[in-house]
PDB file of N, CA, C and O in Angstrom:
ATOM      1  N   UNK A   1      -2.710 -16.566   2.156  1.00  0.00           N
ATOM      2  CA  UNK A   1      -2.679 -15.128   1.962  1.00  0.00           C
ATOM      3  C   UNK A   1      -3.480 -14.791   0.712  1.00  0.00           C
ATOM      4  O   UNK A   1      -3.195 -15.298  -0.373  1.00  0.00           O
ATOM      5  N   UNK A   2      -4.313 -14.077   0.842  1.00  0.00           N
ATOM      6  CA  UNK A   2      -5.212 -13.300  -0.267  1.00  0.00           C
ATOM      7  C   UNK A   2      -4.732 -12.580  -1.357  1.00  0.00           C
ATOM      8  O   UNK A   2      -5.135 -12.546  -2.520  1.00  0.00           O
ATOM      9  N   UNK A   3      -3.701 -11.940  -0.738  1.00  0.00           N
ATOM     10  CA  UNK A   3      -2.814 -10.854  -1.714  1.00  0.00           C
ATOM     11  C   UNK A   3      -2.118 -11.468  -2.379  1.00  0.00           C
ATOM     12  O   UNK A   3      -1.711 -12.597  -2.104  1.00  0.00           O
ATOM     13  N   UNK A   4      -1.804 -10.711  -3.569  1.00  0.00           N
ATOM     14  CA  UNK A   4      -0.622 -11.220  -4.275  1.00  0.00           C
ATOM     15  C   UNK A   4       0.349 -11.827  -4.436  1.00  0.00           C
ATOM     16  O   UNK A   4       0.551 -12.779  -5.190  1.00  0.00           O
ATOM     17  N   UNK A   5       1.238 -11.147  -3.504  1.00  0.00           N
ATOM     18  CA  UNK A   5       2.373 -11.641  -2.595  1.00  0.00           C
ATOM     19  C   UNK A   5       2.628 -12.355  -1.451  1.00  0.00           C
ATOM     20  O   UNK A   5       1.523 -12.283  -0.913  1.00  0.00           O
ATOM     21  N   UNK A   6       3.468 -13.132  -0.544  1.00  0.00           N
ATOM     22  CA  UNK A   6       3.516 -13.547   1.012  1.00  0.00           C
ATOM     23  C   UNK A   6       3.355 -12.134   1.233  1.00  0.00           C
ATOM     24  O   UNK A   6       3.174 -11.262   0.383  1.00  0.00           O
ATOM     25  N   UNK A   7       3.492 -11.958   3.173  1.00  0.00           N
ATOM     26  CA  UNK A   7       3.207 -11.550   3.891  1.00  0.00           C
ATOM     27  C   UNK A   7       5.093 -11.920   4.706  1.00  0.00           C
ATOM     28  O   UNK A   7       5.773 -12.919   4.941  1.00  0.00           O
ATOM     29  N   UNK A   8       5.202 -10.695   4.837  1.00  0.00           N
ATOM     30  CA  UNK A   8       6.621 -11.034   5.841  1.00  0.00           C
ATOM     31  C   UNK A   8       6.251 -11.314   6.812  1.00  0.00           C
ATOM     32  O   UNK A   8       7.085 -11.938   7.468  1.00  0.00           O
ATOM     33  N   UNK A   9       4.976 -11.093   7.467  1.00  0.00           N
ATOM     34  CA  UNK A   9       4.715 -11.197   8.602  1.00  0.00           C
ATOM     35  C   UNK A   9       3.981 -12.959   9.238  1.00  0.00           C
ATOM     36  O   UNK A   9       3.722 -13.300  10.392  1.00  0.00           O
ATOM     37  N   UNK A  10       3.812 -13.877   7.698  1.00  0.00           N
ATOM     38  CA  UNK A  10       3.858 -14.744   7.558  1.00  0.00           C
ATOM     39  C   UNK A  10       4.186 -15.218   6.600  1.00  0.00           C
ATOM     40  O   UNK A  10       3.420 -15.478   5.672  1.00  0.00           O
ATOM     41  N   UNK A  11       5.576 -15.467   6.613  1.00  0.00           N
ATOM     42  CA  UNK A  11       6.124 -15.807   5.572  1.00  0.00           C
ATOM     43  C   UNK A  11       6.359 -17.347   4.756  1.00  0.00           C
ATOM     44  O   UNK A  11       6.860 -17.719   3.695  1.00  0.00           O
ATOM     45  N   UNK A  12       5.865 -17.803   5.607  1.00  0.00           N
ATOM     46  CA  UNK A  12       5.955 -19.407   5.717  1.00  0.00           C
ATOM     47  C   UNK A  12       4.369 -20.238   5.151  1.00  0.00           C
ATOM     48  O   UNK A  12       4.144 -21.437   4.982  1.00  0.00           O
ATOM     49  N   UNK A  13       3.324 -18.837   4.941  1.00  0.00           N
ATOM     50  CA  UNK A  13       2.085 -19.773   4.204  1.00  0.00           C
ATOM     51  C   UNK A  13       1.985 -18.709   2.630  1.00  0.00           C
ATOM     52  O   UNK A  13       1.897 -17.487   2.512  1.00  0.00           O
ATOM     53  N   UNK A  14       2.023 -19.385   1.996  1.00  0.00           N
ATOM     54  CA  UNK A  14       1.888 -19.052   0.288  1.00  0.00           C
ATOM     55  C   UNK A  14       0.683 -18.469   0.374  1.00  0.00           C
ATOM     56  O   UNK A  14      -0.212 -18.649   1.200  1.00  0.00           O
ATOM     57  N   UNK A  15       0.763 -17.489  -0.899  1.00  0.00           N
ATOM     58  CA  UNK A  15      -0.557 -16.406  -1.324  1.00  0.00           C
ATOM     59  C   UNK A  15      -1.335 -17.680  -2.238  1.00  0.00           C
ATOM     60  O   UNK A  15      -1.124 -18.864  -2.502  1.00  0.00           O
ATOM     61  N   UNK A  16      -1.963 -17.037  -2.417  1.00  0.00           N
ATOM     62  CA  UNK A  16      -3.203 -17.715  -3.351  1.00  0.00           C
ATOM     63  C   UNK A  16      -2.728 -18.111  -4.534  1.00  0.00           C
ATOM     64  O   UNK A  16      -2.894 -19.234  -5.010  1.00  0.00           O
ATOM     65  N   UNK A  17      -2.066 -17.110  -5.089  1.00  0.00           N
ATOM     66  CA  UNK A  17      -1.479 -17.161  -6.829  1.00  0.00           C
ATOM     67  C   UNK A  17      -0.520 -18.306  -6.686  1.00  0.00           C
ATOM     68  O   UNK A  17      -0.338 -18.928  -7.732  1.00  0.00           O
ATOM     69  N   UNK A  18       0.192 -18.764  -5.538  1.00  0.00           N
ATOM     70  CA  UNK A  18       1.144 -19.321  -5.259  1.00  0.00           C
ATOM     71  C   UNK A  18       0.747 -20.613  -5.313  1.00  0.00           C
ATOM     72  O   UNK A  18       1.709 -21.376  -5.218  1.00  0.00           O
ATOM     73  N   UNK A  19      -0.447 -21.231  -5.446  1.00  0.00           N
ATOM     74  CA  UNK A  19      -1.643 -22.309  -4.763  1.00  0.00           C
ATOM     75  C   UNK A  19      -2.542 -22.102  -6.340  1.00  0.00           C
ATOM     76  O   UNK A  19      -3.627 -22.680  -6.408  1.00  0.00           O
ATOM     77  N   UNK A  20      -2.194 -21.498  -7.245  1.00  0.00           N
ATOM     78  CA  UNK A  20      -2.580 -21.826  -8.894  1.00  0.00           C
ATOM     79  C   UNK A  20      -3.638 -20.949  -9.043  1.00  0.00           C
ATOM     80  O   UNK A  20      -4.055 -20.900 -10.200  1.00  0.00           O
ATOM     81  N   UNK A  21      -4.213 -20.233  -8.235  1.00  0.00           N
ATOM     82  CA  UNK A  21      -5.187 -19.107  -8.304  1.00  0.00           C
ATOM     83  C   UNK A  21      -4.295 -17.511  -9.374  1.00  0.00           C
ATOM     84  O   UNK A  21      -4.031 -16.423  -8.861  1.00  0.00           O
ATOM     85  N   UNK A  22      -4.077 -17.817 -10.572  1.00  0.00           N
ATOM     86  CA  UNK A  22      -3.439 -16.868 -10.642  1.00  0.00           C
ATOM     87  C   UNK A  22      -3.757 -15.070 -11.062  1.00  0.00           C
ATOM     88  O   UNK A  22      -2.926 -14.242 -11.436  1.00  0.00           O
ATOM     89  N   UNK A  23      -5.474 -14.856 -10.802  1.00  0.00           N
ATOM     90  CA  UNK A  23      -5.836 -13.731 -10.998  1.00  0.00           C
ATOM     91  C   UNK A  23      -6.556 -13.199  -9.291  1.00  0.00           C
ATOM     92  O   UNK A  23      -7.232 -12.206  -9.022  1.00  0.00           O
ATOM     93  N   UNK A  24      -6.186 -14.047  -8.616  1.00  0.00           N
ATOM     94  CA  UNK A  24      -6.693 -13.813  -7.318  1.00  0.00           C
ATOM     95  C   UNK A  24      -5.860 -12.485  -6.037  1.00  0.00           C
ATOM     96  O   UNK A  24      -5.187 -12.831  -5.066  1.00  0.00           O
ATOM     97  N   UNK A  25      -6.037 -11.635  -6.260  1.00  0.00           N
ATOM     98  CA  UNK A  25      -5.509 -10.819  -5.350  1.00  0.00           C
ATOM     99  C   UNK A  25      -6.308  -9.775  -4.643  1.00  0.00           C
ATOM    100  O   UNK A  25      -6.617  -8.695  -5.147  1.00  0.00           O
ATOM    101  N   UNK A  26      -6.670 -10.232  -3.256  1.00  0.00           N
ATOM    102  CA  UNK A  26      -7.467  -9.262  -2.146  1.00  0.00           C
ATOM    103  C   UNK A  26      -6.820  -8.461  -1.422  1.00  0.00           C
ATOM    104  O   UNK A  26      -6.045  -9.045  -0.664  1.00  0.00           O
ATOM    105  N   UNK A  27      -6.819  -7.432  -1.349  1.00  0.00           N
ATOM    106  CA  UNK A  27      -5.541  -6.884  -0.624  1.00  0.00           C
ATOM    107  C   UNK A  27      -6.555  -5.486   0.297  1.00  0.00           C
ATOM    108  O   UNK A  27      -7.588  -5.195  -0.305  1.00  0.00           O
ATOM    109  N   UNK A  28      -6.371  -4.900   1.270  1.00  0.00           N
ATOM    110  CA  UNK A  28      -6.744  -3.741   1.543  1.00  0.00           C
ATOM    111  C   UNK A  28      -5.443  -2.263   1.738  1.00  0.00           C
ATOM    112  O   UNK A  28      -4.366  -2.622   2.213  1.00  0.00           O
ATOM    113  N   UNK A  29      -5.535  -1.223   1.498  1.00  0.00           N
ATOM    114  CA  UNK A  29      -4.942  -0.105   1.772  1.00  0.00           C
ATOM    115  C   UNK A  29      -4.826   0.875   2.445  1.00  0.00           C
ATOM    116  O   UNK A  29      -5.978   1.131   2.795  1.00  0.00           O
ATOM    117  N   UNK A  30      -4.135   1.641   2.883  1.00  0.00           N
ATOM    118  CA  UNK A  30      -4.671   3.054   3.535  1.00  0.00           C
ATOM    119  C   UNK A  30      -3.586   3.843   2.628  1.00  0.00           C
ATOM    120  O   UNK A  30      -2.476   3.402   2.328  1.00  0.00           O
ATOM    121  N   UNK A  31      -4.159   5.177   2.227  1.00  0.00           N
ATOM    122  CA  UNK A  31      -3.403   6.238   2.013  1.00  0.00           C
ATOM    123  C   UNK A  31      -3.732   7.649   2.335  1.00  0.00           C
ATOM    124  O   UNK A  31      -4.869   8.077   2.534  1.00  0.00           O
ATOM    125  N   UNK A  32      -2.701   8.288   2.365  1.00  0.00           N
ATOM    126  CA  UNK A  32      -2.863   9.836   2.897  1.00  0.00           C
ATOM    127  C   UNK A  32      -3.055  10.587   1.831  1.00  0.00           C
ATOM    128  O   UNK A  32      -2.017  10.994   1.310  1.00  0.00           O
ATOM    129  N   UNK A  33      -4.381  11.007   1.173  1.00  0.00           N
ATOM    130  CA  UNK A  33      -4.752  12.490   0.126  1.00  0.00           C
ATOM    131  C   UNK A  33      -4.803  13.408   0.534  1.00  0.00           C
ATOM    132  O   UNK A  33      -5.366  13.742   1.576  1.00  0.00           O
ATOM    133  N   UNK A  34      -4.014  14.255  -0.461  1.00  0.00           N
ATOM    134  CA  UNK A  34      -4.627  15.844  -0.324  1.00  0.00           C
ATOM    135  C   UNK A  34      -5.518  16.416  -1.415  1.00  0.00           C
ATOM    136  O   UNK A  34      -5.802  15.798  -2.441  1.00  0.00           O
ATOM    137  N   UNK A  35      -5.958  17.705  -1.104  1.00  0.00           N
ATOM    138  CA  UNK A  35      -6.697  18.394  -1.376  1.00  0.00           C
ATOM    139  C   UNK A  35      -6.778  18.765  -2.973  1.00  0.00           C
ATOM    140  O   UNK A  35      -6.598  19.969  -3.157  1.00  0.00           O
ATOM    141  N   UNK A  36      -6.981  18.090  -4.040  1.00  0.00           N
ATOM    142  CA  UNK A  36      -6.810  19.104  -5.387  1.00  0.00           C
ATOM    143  C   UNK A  36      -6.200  20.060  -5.468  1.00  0.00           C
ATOM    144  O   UNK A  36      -6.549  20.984  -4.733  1.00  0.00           O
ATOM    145  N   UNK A  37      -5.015  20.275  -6.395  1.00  0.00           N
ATOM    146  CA  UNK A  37      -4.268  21.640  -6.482  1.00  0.00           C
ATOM    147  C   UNK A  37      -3.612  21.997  -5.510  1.00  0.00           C
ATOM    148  O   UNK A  37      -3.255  23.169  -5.393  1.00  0.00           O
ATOM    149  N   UNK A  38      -3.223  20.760  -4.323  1.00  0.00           N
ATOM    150  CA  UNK A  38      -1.942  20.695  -3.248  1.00  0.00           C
ATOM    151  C   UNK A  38      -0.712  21.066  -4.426  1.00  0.00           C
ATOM    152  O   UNK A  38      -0.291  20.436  -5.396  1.00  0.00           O
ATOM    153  N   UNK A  39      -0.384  22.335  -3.869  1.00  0.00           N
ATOM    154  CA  UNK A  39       1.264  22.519  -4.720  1.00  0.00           C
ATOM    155  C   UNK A  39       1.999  20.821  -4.630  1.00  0.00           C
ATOM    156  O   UNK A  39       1.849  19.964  -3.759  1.00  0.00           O
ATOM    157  N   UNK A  40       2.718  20.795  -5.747  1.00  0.00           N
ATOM    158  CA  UNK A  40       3.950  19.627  -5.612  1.00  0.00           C
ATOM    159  C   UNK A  40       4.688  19.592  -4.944  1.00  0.00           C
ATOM    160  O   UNK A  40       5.181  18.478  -4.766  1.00  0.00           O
ATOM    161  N   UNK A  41       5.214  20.690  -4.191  1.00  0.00           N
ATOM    162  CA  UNK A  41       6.466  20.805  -3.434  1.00  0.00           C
ATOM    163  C   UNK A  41       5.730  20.320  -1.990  1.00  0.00           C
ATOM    164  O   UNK A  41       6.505  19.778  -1.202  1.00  0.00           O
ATOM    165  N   UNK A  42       4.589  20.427  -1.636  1.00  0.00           N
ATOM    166  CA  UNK A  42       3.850  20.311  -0.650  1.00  0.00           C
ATOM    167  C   UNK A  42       3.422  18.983  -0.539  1.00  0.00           C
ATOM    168  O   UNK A  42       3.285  18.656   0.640  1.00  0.00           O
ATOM    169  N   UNK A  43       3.080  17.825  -1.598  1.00  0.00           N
ATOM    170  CA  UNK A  43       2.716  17.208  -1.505  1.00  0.00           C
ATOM    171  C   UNK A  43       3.903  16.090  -1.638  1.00  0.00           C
ATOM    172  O   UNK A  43       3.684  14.903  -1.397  1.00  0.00           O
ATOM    173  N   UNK A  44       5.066  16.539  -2.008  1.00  0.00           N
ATOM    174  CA  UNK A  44       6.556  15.972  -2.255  1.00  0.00           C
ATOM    175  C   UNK A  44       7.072  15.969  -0.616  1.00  0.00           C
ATOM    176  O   UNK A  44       7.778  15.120  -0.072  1.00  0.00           O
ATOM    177  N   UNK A  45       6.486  17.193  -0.025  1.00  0.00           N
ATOM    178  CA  UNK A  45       7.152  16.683   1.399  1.00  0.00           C
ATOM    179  C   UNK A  45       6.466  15.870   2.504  1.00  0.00           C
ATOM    180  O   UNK A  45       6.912  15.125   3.376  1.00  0.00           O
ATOM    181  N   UNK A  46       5.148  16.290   2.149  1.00  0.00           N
ATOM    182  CA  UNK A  46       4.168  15.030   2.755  1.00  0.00           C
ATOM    183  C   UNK A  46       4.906  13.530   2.633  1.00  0.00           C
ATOM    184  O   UNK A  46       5.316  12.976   3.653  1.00  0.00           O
ATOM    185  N   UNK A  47       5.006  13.089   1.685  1.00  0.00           N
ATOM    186  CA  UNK A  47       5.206  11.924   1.085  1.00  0.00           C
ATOM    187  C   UNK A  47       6.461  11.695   1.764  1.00  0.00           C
ATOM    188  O   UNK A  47       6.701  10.526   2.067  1.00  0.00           O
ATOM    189  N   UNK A  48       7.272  12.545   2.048  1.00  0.00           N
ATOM    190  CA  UNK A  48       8.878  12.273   1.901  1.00  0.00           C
ATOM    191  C   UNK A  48       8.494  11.812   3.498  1.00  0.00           C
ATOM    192  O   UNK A  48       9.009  10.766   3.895  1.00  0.00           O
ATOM    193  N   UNK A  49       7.500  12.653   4.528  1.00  0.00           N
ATOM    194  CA  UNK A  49       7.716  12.511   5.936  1.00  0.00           C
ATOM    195  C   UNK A  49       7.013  10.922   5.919  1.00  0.00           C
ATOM    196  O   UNK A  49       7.511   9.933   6.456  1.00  0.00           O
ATOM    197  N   UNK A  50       5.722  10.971   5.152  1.00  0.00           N
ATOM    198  CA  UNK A  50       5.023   9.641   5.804  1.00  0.00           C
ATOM    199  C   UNK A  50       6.050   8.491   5.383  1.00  0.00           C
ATOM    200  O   UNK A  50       6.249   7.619   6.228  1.00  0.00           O
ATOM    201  N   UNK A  51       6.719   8.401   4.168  1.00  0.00           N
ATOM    202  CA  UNK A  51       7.800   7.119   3.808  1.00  0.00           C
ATOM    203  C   UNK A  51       8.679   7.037   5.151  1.00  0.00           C
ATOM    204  O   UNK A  51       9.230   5.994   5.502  1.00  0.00           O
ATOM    205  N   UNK A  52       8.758   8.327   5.917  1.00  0.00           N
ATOM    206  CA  UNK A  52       9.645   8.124   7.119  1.00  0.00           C
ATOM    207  C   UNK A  52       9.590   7.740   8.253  1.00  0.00           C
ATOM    208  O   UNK A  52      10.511   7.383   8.988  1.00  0.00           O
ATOM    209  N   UNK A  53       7.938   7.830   8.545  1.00  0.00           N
ATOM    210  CA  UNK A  53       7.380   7.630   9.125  1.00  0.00           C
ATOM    211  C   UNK A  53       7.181   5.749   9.320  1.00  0.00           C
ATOM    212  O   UNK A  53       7.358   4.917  10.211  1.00  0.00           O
ATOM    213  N   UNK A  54       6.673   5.777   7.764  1.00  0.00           N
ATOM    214  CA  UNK A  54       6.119   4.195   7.925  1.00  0.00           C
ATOM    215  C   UNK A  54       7.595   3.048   7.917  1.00  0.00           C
ATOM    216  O   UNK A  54       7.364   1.862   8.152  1.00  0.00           O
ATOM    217  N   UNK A  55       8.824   3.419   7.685  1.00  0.00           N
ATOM    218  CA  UNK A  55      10.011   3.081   8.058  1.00  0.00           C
ATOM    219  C   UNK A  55      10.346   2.372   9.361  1.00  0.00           C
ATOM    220  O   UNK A  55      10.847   1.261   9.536  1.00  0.00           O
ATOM    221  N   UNK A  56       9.769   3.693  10.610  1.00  0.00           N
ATOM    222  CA  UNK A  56      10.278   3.703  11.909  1.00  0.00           C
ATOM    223  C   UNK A  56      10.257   2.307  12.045  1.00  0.00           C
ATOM    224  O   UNK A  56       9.575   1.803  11.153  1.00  0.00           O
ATOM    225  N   UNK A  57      10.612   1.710  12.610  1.00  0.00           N
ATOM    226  CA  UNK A  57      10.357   0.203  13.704  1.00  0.00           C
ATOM    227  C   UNK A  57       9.379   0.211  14.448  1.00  0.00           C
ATOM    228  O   UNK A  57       8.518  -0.665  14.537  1.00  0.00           O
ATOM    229  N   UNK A  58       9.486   1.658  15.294  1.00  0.00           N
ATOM    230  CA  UNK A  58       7.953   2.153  16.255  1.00  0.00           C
ATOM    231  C   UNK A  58       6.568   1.471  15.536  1.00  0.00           C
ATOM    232  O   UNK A  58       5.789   0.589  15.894  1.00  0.00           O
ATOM    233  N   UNK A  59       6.691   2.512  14.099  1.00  0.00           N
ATOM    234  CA  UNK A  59       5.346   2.376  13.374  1.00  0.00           C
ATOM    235  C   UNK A  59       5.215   0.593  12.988  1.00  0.00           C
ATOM    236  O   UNK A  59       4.081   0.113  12.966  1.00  0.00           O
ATOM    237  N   UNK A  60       6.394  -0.289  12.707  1.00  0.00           N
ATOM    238  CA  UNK A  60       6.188  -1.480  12.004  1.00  0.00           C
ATOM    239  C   UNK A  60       5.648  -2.164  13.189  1.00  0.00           C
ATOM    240  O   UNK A  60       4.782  -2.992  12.909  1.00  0.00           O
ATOM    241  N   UNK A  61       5.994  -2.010  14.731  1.00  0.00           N
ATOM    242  CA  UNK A  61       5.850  -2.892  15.507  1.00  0.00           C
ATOM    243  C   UNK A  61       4.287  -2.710  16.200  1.00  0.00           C
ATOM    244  O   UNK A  61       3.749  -3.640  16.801  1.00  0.00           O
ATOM    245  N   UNK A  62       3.623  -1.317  16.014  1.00  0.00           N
ATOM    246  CA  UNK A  62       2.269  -1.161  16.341  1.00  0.00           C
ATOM    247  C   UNK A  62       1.387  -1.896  15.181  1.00  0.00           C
ATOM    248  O   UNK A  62       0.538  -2.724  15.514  1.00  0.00           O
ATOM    249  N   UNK A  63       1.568  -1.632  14.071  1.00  0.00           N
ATOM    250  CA  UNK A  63       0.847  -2.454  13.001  1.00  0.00           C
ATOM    251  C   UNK A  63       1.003  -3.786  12.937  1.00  0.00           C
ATOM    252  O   UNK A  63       0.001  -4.499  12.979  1.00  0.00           O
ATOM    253  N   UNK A  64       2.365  -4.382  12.817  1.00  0.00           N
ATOM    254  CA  UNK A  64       2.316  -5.716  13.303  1.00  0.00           C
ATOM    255  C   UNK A  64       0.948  -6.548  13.580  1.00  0.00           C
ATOM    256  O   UNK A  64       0.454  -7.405  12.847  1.00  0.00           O
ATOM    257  N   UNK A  65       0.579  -6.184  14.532  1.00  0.00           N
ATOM    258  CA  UNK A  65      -0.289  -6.965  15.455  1.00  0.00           C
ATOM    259  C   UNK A  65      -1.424  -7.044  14.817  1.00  0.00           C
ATOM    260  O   UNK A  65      -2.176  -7.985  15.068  1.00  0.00           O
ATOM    261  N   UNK A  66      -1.897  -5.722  13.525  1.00  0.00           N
ATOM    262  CA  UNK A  66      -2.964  -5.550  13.571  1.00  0.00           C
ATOM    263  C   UNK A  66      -2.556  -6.465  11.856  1.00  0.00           C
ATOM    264  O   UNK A  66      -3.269  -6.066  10.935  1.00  0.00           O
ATOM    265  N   UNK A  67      -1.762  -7.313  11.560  1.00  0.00           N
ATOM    266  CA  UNK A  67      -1.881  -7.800  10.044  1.00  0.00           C
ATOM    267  C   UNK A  67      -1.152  -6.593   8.878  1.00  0.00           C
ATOM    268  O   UNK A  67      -0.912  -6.790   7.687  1.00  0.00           O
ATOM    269  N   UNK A  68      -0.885  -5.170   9.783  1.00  0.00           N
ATOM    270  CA  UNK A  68      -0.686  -4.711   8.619  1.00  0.00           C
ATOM    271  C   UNK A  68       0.717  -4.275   8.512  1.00  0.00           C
ATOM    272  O   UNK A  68       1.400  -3.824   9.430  1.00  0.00           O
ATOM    273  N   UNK A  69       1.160  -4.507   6.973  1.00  0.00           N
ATOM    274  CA  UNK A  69       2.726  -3.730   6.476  1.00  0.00           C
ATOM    275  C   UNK A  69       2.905  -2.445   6.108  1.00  0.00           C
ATOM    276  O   UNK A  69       2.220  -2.360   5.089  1.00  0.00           O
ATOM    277  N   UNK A  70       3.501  -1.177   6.341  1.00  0.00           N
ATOM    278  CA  UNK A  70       3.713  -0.278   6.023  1.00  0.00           C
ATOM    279  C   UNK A  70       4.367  -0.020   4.680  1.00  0.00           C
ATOM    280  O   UNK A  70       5.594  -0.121   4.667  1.00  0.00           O
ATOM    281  N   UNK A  71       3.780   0.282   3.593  1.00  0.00           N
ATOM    282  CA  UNK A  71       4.530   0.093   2.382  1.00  0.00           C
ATOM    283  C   UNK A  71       4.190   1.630   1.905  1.00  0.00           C
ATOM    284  O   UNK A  71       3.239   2.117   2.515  1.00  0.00           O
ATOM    285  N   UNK A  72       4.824   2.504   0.886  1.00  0.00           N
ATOM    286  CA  UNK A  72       5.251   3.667   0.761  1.00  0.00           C
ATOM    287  C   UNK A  72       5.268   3.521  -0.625  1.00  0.00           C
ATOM    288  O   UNK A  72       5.836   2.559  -1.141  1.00  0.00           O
ATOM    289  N   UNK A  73       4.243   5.080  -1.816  1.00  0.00           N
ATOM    290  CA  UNK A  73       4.590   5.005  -3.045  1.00  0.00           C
ATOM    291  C   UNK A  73       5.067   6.556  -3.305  1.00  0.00           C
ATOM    292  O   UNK A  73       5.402   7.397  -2.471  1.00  0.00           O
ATOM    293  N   UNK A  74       4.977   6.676  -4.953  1.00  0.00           N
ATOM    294  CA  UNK A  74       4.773   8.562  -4.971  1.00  0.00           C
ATOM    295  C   UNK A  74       3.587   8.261  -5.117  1.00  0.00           C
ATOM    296  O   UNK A  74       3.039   7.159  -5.165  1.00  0.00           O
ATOM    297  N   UNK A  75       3.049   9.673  -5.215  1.00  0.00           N
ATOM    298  CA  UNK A  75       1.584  10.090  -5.669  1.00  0.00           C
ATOM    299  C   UNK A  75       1.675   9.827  -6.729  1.00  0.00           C
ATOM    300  O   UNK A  75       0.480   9.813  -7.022  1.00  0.00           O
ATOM    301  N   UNK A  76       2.234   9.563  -7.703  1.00  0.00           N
ATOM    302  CA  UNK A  76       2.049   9.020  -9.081  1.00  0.00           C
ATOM    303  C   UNK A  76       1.697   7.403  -9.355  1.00  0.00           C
ATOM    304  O   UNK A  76       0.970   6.940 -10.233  1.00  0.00           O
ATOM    305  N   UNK A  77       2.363   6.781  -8.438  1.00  0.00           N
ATOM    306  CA  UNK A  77       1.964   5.438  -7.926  1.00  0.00           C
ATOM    307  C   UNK A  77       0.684   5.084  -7.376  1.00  0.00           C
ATOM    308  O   UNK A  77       0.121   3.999  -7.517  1.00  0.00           O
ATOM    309  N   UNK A  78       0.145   6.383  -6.548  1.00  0.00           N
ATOM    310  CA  UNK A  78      -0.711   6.213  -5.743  1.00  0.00           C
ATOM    311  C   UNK A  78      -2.092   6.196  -6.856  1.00  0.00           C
ATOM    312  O   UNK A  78      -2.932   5.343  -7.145  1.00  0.00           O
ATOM    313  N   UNK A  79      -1.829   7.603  -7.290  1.00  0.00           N
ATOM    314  CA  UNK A  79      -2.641   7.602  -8.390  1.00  0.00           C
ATOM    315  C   UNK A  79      -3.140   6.251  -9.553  1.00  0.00           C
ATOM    316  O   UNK A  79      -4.277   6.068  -9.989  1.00  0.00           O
ATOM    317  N   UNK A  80      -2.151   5.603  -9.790  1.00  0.00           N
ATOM    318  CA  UNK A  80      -2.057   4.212 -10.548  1.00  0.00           C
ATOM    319  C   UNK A  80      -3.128   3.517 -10.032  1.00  0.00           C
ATOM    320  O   UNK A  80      -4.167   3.130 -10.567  1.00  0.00           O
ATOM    321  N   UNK A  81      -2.652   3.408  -8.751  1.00  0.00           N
ATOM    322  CA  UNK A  81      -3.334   1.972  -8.013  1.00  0.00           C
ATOM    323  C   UNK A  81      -4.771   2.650  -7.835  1.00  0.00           C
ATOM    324  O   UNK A  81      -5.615   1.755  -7.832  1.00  0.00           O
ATOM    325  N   UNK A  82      -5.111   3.394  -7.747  1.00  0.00           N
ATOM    326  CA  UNK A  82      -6.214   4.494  -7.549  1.00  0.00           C
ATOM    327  C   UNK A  82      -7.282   3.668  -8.353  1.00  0.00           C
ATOM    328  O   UNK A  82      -8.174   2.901  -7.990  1.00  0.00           O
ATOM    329  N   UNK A  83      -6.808   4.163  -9.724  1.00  0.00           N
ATOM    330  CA  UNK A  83      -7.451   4.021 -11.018  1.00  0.00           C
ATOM    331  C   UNK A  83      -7.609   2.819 -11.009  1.00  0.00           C
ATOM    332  O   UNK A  83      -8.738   2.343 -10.889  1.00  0.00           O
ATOM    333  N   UNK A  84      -6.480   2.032 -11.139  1.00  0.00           N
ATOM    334  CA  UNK A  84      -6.629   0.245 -11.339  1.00  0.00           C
ATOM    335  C   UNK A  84      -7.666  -0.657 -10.442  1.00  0.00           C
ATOM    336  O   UNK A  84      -8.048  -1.813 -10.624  1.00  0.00           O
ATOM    337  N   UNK A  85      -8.000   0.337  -9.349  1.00  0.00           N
ATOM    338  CA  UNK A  85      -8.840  -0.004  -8.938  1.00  0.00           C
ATOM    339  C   UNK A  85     -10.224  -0.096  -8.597  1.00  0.00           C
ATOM    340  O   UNK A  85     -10.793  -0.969  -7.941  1.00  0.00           O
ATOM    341  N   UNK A  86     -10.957   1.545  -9.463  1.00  0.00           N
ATOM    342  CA  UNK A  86     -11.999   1.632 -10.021  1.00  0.00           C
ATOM    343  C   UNK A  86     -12.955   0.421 -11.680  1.00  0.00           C
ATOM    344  O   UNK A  86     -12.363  -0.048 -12.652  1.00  0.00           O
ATOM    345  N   UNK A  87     -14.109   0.332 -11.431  1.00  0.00           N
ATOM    346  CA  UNK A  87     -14.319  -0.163 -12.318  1.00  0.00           C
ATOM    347  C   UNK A  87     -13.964   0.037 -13.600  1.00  0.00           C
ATOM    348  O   UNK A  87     -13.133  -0.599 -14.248  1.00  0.00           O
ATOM    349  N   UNK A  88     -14.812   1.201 -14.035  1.00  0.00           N
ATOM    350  CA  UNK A  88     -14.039   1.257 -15.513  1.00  0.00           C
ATOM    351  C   UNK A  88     -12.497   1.899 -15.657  1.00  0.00           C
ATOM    352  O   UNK A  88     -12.221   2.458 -16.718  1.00  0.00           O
ATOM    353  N   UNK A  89     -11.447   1.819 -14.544  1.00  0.00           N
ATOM    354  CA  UNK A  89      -9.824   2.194 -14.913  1.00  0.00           C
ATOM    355  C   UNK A  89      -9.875   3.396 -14.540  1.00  0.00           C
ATOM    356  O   UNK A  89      -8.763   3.722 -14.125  1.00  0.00           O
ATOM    357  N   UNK A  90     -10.710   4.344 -14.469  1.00  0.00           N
ATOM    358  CA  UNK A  90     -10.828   5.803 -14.284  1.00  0.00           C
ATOM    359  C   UNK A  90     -11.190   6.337 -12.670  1.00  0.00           C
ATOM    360  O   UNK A  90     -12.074   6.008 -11.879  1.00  0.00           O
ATOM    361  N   UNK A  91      -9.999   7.373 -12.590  1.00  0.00           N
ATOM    362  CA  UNK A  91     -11.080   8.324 -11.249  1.00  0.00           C
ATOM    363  C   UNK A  91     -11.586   9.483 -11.299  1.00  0.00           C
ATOM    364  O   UNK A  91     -12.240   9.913 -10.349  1.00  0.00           O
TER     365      UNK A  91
END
C-alpha cells in the first residue's frame, strides 16, 4: 500500500511506512467544493449530507471494487489537506 496507512480493504499487506519507507505516502482524493462565499450554514449542511452519504453500505459497496474508501472531513480539514498539499503550503 502506497498510503500511509493499511487499506481495510486489504488489510493483510502493510503500507510502505510499515516496510521502513517512513516519508512515503501516495494517496489520491476526491472532494466536494463550493463556490467562495458559500454561506456556512450551507456549506455545514452539504458536509453533514455527503458524511451520510459516504456512510451508506450502498455507497461503501460500489466503491469497493473500484480500491476506493469513503472517508469524510469538515471543510476546515479539507482546507488543511488542501494546502499541505500544494508546493509552497499555500492555496
Amino acid at each position: 500500500m502506497t498510503s500511509a496507512q493499511r487499506s481495510s480493504l486489504l488489510s493483510e499487506v502493510p503500507a510502505l511506512q510499515e516496510e521502513g519507507l517512513k516519508e512515503f505516502d501516495v494517496s489520491s482524493w476526491f472532494a466536494l467544493f463550493a463556490p467562495a462565499g458559500t454561506p456556512r450554514d450551507v456549506v455545514a449542511m452539504l458536509n453533514s449530507e455527503v458524511v451520510k452519504a459516504a456512510a451508506m453500505p450502498e455507497a461503501r459497496q460500489k466503491l469497493a471494487p473500484l480500491g476506493m474508501e469513503p472517508a469524510s472531513s469538515s471543510s476546515d480539514q479539507l482546507r488543511q489537506l488542501v494546502q499541505s498539499q500544494q508546493p509552497n503550503g499555500k492555496s
